[in-house]
N, C-alpha and C positions, 0 to 999 in steps of 0.2 A: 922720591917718596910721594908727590904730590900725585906723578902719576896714577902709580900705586892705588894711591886713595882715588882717585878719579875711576878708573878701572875697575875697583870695589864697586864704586854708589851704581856704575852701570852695572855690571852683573845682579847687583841687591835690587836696583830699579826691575830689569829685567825679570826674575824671578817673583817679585812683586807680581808684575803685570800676568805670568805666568799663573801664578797662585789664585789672583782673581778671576783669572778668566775661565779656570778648570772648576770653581767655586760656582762662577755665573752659570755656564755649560750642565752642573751638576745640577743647580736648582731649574731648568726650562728643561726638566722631563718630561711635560704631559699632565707631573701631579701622579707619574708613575712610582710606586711603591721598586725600594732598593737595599737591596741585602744591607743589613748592617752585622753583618758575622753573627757565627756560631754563637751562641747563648744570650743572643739580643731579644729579651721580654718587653714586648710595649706596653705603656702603665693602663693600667687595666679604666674603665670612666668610673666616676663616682657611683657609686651607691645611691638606689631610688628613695626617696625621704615618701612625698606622696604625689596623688596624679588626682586631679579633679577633672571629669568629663561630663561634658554635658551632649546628651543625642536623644533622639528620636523624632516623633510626629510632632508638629504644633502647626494648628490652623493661622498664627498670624505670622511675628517676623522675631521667634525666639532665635538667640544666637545657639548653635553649634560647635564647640570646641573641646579642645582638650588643653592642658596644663599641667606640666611633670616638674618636680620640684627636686634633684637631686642632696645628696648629705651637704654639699659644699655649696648648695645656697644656688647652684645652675638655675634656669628655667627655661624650658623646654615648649613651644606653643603650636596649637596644631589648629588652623582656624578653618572651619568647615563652612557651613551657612549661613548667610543674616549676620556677617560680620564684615567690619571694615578691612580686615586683614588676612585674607585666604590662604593658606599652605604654612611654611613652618617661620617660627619668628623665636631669638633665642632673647634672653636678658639674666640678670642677677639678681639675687638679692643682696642688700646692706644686711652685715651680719649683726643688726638690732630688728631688723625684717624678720630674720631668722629664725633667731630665740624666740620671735613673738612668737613665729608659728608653729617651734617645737614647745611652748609652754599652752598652745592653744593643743596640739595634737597632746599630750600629755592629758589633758582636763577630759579628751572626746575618748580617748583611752581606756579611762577607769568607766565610761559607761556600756551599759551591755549594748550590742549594737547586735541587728538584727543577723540572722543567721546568711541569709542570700539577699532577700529582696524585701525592701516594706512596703507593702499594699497600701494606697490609700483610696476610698472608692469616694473624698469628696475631691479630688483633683480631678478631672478629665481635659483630655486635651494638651497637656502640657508636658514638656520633655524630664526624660528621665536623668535623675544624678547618679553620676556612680563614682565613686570613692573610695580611694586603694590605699592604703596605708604597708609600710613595710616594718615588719618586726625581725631583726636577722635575717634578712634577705628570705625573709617568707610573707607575703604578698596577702591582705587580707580585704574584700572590696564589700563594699555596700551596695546598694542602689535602691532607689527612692523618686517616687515623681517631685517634683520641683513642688516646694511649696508645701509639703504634705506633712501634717501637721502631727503623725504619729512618727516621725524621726523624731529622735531623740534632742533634746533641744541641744545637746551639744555637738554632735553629728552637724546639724542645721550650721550651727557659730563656725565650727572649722569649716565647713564652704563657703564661709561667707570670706573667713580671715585670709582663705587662698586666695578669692579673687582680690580682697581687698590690697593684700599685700604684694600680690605680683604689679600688680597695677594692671588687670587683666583691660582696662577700656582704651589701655594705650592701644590694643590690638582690635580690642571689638568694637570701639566704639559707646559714647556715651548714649543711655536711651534714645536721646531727644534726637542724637547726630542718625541712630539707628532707626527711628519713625521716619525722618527725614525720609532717608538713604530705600528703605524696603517697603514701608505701610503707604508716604504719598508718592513713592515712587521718584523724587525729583533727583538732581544728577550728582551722583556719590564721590564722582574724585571733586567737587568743590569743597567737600567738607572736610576737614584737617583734623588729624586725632592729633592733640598734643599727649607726649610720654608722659607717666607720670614718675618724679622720682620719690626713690626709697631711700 
């Protein structure tokens, strides 16, 4: 009988070692995608909540990015110029983050918001905001020079609460780290973004 058992824990050992190793084998694809059978739906990403972009001209050392804010709190970052953190950078938000910014997008909601674009002809020089909001997967955008004082003041407050609440300077960078870095020119990997949490 003992052998019996003995003879078991090997074949179970064996198969073990088996099982793991067609497991290991299976995951060092490449990162190649592999048939999971007939009616296998991958889950679909969340749904876009808002996206804050900032682009254009500016004569000194305005940052350039973007900021996508999906339903489930995702964040999304796309860091272009005059920023500490160049190409894509992901984070979350705490879901007390969250509601801030769906009860701040709520307030910017009820105001009428320009139809394409808001002119302002006392800003020059300075980069443009554009700001997408989604209603049912139907995509509505703003855009406005930075600063310009005929945006709606609530329009204004929801880009502000985006940057505010993503902790957008974990990536861009604080002013002062950003004058540093781009205006005196002095050398940018000594300067440390600490994260900010939410």
């Amino acid at each position: 009988m003992r052998r019996c058992s003995m003879a078991y824990r090997g074949l179970f050992a064996a198969t073990l070692v088996f099982s793991l190793s067609a497991i290991a084998c299976g995951g060092a694809n490449g990162g190649q995608a592999f048939d999971r059978g007939v009616g296998f739906v991958p889950p679909k990403p969340p749904r876009p909540l808002i996206r804050l972009a900032r682009a254009g001209a500016c004569p000194k050392w305005c940052p350039t990015y973007s900021v996508d804010v999906d339903v489930d709190g995702g964040v999304t970052y796309a860091g272009g110029s005059n920023v500490m953190t160049i190409g894509p950078a992901t984070g979350r938000l705490s879901p007390e983050a969250l509601a801030q910014l769906r009860a701040v997008m709520s307030k910017a909601s009820q105001t009428k918001m320009p139809s394409q674009k808001c002119a302002c002809g006392c800003a020059t020089n300075t980069p443009y905001v554009y700001l997408t909001t989604w209603d049912k997967d139907l995509p509505r955008t703003v855009m406005y020079e930075e600063g310009c004082e005929r945006a709606p003041h609530a329009i204004r407050v929801l880009e502000d609460a985006v940057d505010d609440l993503v902790g957008v300077e974990q990536w861009i960078g604080t002013v002062q780290q950003r004058r540093l870095c781009f205006e005196e020119q002095r050398d940018c990997s000594a300067l440390v973004v600490v994260p900010q949490l939410h």
